[in-house]
Backbone and ligand atoms as CSV (ligand in chain L), in Angstrom:
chain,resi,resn,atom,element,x,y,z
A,1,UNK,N,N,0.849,-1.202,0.000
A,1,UNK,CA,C,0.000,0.000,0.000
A,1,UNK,C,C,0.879,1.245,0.000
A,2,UNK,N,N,0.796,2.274,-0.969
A,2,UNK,CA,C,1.305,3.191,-1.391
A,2,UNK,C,C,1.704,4.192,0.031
A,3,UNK,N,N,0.390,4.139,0.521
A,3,UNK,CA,C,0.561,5.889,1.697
A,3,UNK,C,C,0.410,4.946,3.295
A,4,UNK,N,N,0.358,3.520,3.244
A,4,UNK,CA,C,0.937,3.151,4.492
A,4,UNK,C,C,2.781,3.425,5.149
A,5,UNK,N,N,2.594,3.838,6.463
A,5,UNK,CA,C,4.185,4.324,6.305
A,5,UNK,C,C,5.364,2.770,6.589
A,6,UNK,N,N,4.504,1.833,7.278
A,6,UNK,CA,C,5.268,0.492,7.326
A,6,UNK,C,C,5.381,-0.207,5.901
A,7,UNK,N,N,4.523,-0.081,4.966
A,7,UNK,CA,C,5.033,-0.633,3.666
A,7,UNK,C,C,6.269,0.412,2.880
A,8,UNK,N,N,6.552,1.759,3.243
A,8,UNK,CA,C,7.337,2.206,2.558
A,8,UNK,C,C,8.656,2.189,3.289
A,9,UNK,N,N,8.675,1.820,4.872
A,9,UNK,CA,C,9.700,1.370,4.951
A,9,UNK,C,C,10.521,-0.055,5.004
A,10,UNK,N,N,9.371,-0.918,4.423
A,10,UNK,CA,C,9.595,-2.488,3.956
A,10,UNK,C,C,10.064,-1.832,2.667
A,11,UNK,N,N,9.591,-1.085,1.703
A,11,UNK,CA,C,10.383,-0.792,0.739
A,11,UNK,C,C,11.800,-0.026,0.457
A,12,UNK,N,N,11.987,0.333,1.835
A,12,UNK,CA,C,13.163,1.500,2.113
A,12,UNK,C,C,12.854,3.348,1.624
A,13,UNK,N,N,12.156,2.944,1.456
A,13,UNK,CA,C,11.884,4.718,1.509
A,13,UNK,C,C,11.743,5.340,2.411
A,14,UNK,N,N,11.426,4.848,3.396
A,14,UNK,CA,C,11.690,5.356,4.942
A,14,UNK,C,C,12.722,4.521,5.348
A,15,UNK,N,N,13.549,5.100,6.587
A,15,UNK,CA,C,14.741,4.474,6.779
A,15,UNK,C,C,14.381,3.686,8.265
A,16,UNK,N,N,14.816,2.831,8.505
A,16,UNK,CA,C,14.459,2.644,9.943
A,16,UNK,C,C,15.728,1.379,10.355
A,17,UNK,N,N,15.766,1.436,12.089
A,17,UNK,CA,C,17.030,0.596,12.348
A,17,UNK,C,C,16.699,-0.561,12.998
A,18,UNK,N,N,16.638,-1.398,11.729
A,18,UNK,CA,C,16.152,-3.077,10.795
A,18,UNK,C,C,17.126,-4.230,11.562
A,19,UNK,N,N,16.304,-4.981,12.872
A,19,UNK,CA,C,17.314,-5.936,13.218
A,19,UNK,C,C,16.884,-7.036,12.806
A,20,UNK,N,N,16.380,-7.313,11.638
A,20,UNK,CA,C,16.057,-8.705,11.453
A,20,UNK,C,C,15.211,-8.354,10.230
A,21,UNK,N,N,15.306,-9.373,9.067
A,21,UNK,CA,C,14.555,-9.006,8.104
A,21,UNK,C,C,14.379,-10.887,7.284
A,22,UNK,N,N,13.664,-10.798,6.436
A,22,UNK,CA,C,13.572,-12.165,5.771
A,22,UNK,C,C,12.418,-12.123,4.440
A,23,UNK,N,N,12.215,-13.019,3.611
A,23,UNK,CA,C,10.964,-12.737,2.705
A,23,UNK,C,C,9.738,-12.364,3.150
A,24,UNK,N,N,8.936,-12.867,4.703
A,24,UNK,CA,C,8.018,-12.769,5.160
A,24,UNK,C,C,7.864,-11.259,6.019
A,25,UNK,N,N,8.721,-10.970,6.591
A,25,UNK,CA,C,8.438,-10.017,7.483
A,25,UNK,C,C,9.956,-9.357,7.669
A,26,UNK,N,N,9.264,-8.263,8.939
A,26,UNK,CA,C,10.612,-7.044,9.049
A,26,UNK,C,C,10.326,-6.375,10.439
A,27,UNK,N,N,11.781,-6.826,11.217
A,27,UNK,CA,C,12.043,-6.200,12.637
A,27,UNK,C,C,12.584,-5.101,12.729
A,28,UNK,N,N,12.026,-4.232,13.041
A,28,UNK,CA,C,12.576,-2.734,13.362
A,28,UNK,C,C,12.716,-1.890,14.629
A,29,UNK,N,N,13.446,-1.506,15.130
A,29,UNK,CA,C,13.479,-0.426,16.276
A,29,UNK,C,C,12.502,0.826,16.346
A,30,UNK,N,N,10.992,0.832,16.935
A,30,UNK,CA,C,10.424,1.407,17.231
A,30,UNK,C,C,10.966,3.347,17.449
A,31,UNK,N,N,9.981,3.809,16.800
A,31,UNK,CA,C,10.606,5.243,16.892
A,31,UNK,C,C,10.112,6.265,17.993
A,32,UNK,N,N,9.446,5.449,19.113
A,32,UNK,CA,C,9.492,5.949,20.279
A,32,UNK,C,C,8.927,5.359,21.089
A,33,UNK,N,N,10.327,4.555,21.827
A,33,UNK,CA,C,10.687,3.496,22.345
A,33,UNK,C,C,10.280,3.591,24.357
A,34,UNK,N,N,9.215,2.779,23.908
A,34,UNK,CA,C,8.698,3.051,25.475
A,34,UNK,C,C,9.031,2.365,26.859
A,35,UNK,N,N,10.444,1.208,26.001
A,35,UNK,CA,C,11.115,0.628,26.954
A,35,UNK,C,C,12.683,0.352,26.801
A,36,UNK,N,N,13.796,-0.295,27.109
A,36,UNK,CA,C,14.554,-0.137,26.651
A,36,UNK,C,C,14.808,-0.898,25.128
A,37,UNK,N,N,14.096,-1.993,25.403
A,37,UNK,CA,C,14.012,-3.147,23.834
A,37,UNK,C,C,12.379,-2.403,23.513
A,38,UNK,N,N,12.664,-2.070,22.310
A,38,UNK,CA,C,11.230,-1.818,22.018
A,38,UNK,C,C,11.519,-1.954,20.579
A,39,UNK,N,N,10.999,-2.737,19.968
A,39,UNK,CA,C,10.999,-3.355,18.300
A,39,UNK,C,C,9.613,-4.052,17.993
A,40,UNK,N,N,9.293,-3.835,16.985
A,40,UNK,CA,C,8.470,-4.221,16.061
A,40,UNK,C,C,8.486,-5.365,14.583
A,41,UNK,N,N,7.410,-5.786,15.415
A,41,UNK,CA,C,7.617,-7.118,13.655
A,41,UNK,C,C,6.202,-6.682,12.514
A,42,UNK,N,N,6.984,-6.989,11.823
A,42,UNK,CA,C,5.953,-6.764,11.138
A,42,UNK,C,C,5.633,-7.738,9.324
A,43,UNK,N,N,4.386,-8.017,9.167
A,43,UNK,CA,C,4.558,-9.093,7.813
A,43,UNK,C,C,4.864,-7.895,6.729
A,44,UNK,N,N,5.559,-8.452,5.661
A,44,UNK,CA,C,5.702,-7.561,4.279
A,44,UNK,C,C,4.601,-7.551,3.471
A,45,UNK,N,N,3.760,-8.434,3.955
A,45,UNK,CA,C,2.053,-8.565,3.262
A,45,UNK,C,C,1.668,-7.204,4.125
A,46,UNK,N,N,0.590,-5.857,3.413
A,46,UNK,CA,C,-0.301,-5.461,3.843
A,46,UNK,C,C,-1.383,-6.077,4.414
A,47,UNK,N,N,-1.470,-6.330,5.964
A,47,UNK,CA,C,-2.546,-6.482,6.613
A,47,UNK,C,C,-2.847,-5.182,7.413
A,48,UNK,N,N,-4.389,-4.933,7.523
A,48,UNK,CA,C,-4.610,-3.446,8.132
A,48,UNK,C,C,-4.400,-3.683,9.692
A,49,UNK,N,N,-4.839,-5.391,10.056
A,49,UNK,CA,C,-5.060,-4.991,11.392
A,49,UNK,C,C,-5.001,-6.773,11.791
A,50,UNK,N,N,-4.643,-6.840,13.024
A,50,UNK,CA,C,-4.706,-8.555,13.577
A,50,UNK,C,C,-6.207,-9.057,12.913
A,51,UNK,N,N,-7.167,-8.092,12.710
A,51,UNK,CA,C,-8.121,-8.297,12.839
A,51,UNK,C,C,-8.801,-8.276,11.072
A,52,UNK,N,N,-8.027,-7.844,10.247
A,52,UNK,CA,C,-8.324,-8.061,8.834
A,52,UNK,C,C,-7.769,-9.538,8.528
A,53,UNK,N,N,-6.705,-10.187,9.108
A,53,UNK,CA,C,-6.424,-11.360,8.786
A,53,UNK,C,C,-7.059,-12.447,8.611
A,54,UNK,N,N,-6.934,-12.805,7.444
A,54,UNK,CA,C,-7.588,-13.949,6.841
A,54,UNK,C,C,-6.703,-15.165,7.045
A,55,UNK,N,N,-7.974,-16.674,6.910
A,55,UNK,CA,C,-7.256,-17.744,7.445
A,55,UNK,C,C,-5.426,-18.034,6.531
A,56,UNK,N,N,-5.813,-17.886,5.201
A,56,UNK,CA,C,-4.751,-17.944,4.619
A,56,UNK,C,C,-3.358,-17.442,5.389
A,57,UNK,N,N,-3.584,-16.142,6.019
A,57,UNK,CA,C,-2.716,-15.791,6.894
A,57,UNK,C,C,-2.197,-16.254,8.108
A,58,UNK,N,N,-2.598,-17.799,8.455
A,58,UNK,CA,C,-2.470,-18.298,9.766
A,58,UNK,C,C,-0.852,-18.699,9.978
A,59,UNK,N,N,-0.494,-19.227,8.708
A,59,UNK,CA,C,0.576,-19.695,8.803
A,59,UNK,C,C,1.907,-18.349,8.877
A,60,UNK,N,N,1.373,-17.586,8.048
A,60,UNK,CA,C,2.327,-15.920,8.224
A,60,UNK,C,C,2.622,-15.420,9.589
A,61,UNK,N,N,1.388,-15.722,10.218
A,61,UNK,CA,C,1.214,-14.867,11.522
A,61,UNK,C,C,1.343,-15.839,12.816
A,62,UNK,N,N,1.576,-16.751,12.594
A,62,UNK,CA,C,2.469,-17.885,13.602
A,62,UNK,C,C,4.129,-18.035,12.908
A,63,UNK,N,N,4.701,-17.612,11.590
A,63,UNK,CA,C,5.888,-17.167,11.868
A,63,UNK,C,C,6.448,-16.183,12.300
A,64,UNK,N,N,5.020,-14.946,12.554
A,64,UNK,CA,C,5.769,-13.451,12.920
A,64,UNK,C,C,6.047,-13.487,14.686
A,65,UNK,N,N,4.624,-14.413,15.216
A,65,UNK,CA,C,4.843,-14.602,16.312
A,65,UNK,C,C,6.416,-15.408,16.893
A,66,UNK,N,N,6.751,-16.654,16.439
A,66,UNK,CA,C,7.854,-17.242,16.515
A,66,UNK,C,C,8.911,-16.401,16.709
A,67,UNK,N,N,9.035,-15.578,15.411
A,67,UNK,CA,C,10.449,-14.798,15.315
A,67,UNK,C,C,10.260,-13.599,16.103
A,68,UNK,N,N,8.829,-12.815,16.499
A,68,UNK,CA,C,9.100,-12.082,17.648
A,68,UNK,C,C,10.334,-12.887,19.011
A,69,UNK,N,N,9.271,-14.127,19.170
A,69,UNK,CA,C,9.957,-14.735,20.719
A,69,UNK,C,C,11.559,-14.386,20.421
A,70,UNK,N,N,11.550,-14.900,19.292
A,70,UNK,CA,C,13.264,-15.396,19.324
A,70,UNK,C,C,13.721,-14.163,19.615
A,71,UNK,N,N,13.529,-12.980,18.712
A,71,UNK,CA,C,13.919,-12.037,18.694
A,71,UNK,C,C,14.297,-11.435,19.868
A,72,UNK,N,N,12.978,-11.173,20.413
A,72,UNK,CA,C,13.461,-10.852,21.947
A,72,UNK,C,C,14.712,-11.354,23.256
A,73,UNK,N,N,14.746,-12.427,22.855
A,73,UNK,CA,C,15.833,-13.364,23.421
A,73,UNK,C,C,17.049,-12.687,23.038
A,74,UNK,N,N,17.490,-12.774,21.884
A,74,UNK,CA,C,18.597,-12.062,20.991
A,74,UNK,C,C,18.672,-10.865,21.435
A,75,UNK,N,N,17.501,-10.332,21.910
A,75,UNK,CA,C,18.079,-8.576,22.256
A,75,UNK,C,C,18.337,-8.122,23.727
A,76,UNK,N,N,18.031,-9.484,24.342
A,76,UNK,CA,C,18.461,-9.818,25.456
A,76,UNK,C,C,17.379,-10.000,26.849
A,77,UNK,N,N,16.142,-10.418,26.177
A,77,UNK,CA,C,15.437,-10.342,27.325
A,77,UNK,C,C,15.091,-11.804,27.439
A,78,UNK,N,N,16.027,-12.944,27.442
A,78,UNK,CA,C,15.830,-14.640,27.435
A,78,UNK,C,C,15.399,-14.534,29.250
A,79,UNK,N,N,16.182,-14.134,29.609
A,79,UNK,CA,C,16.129,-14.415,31.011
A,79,UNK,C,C,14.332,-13.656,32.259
A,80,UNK,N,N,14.907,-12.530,31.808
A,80,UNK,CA,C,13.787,-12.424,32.070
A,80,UNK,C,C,12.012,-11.705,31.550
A,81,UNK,N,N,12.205,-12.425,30.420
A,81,UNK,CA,C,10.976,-12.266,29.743
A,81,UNK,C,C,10.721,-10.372,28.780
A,82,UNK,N,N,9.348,-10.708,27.948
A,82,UNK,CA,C,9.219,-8.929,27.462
A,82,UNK,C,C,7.762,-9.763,27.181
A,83,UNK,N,N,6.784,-8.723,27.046
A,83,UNK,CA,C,5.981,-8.075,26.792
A,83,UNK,C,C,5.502,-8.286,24.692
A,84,UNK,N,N,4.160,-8.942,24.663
A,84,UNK,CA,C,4.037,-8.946,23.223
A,84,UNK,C,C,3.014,-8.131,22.695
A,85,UNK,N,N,2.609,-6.732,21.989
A,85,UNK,CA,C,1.546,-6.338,22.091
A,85,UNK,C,C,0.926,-6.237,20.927
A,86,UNK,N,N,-0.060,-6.352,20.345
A,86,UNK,CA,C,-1.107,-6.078,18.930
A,86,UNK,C,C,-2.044,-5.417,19.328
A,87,UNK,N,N,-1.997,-4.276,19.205
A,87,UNK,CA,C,-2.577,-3.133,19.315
A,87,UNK,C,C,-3.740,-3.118,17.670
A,88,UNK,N,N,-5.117,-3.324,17.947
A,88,UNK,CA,C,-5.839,-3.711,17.197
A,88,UNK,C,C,-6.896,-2.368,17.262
A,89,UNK,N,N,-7.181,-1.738,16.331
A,89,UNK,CA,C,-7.818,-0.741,15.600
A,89,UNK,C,C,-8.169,0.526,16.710
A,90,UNK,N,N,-9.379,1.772,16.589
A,90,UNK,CA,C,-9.193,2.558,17.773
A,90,UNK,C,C,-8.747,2.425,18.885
A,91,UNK,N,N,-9.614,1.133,19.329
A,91,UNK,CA,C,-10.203,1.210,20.733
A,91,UNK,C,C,-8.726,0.587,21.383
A,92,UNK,N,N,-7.994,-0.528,20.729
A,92,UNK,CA,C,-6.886,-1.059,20.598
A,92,UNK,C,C,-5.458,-0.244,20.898
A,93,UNK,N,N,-6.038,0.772,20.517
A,93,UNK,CA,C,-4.354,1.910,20.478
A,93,UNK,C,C,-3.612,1.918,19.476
A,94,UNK,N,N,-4.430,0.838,18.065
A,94,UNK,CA,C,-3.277,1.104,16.926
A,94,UNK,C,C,-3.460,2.666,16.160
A,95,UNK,N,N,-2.588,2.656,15.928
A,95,UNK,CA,C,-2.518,4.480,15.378
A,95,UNK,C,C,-1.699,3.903,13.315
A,96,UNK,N,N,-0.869,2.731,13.713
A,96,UNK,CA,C,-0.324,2.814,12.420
A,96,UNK,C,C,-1.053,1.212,12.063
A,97,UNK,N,N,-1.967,1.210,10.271
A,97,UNK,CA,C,-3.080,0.494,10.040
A,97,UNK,C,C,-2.331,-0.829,9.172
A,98,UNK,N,N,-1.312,-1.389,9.693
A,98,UNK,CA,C,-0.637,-2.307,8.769
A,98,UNK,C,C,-0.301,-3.108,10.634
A,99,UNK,N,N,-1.053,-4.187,9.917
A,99,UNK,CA,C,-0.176,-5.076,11.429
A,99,UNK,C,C,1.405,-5.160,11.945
A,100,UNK,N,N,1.120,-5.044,13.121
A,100,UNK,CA,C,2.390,-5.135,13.982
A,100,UNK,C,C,2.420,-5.914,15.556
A,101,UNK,N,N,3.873,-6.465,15.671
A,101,UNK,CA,C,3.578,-6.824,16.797
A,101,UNK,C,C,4.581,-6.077,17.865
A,102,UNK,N,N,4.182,-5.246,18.408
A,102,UNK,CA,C,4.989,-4.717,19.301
A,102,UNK,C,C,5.907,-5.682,20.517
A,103,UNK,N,N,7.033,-5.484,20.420
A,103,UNK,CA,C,8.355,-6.546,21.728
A,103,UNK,C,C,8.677,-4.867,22.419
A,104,UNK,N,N,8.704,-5.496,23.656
A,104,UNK,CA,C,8.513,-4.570,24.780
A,104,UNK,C,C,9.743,-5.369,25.880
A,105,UNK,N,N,11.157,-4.688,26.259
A,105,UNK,CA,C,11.636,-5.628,27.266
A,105,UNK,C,C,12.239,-4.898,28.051
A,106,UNK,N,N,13.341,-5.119,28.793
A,106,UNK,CA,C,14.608,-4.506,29.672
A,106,UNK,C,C,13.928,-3.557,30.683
A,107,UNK,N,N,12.233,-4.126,31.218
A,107,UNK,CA,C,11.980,-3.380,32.354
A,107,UNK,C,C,10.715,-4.549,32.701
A,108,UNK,N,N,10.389,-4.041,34.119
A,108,UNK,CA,C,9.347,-4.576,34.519
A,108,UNK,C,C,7.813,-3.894,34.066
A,109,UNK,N,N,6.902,-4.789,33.405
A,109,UNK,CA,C,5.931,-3.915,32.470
A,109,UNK,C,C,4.705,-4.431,33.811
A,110,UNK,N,N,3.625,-3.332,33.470
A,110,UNK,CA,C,2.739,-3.175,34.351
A,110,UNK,C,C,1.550,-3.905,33.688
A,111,UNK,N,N,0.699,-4.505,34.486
A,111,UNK,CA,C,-0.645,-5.007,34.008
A,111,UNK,C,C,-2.013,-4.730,35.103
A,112,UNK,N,N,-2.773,-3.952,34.870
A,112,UNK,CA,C,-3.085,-4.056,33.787
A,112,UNK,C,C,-2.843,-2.786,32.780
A,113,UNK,N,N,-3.487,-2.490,31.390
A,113,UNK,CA,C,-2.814,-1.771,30.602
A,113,UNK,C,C,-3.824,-0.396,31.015
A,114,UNK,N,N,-3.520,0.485,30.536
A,114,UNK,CA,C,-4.132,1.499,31.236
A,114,UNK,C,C,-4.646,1.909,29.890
L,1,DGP,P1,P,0.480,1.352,17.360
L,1,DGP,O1,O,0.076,2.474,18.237
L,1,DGP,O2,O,0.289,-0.015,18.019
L,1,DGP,O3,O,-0.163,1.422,16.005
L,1,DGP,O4,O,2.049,1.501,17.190
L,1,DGP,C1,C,2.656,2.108,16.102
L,1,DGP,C2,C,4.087,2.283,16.479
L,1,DGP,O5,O,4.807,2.590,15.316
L,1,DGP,C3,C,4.356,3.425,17.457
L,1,DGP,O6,O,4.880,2.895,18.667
L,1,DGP,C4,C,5.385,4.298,16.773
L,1,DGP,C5,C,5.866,3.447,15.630
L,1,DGP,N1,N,6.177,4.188,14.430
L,1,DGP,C6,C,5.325,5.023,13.762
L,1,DGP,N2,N,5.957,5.535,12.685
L,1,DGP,C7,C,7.206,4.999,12.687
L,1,DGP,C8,C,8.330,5.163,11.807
L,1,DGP,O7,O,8.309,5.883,10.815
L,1,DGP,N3,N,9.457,4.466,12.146
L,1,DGP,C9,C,9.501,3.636,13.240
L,1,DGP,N4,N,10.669,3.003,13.470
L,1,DGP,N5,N,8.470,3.478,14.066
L,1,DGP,C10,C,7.338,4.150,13.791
């Protein structure tokens, strides 16, 4: 999608600092980072929302989940855990309309969400 801003930086037209990338999807460093690990996955398929996903997408979106976990591990939160969030349409808190899964780590996170 042309005027989504996560598909133009899967295309590189926006720049962003990319720790993980592959045919399916793309890990990026969040641009205002509400913890110390704060990265984002995201599929290279336009999906608007957890919630536009179609079954076809089951298998996409159990590898984005996977490579979140790992990910997080790698950035150093194996030991003691992070935070996974999908922030799903208004009411949700998503603000940007292309799925994502927010990794949240290197602090103690609060529940419930406010
Ligand atoms: P959400 O509120 O769940 O839709 O989260 C969207 C997140 O995307 C938010 O935490 C800020 C981040 N974000 C928005 N625009 C950009 C960008 O251009 N670059 C990066 N790295 N992150 C962005």
């Amino acid at each position: 999608m042309s005027d989504c801003i996560f598909c133009r930086i899967i295309k590189g037209e926006i720049p962003s600092d990319t720790i993980y990338e592959d045919g399916d999807m793309l890990a990026f460093r969040d641009i205002t980072p509400q913890a110390p690990v704060h990265f984002l996955v995201i599929p290279k398929k336009h999906i608007g929302s957890l919630m536009e996903a179609e079954r076809e997408d089951a298998s996409l979106l159990g590898k984005l989940l996977h490579k979140a976990g790992e990910l997080a591990a790698e950035q150093g939160c194996s030991e003691r855990g992070a935070r996974f969030v999908i922030n799903c349409k208004s009411d949700g808190g998503q603000t940007v309309d292309h799925l994502h899964i927010h990794v949240l780590g290197g602090r103690m996170m609060m529940w419930p969400p406010g």
